[in-house]
N, C-alpha and C positions, 0 to 999 in steps of 0.2 A: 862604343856604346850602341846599344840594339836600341832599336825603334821604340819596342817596346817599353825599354827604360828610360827615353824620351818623354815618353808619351806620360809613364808613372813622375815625372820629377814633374813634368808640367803641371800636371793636376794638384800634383801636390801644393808645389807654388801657388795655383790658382786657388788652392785651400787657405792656405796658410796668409796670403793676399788678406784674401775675403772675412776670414777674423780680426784682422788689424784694421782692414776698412771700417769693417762695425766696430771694433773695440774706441780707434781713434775717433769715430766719425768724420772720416772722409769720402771726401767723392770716385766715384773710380775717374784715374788718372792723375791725383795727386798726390799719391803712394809713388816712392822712388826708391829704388834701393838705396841709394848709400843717406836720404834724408833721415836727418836723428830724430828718434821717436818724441824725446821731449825739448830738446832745442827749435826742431824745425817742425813737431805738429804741436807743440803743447801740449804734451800728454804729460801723466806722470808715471812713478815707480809701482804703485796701484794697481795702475791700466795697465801696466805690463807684467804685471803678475798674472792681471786676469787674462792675457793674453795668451802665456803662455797656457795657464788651468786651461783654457779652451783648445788648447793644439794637445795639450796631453787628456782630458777627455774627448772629445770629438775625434782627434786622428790618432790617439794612440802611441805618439810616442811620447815619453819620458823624457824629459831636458835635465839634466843636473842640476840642482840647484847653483852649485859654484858656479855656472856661466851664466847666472841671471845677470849681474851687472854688466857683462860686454854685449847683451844684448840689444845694444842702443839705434841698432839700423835692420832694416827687410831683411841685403845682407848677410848679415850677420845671422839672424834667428834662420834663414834659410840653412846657413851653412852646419848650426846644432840643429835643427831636426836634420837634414840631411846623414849628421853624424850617427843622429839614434836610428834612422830608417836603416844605416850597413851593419848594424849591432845584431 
C-alpha cells in the first residue's frame, strides 16, 4: 500500500468519522469502531440512514441498499464505502 493510499483511506475515515460524530452526536473520542451505533450510542435506524445519505452525498459513494442493515458499527460502514471507493 503507497503512502499515498494511506493517506486517501485516512481522510476518508476521518470523513466518514466526522458524519457519524454529527449524525450521533458525539464527542470526538467516543466513536469506537467495533461500538454499535444503536445499542452502544442510542441512535436509531433513521439516523443511519441519514448517515449513510450524507456519505453518499457529501463523499460520493453509493452504499447498496442491501448492506444497510449490517451496518451497525464505524467498522463495518468503513469497510462498504471502502468497498464502493475499489468500484
Amino acid at each position: 500500500m503507497s503512502a499515498q493510499t494511506v493517506d486517501l483511506r485516512t481522510d476518508l475515515e476521518a470523513q466518514v468519522r466526522e458524519i457519524v460524530n454529527e449524525e450521533l452526536e458525539l464527542e470526538d473520542g467516543e466513536l469506537t469502531y467495533d461500538g454499535h451505533f444503536i445499542d452502544d450510542y442510542e441512535s436509531d435506524s433513521l439516523t443511519l440512514i441519514t448517515v449513510v445519505s450524507r456519505i453518499e452525498k457529501e463523499l460520493g459513494y453509493v452504499i447498496p441498499k442491501e448492506e444497510l442493515e449490517s451496518l451497525e458499527t464505524l467498522r463495518a460502514l468503513l469497510v462498504a464505502v471502502e468497498g464502493c471507493a475499489g468500484n
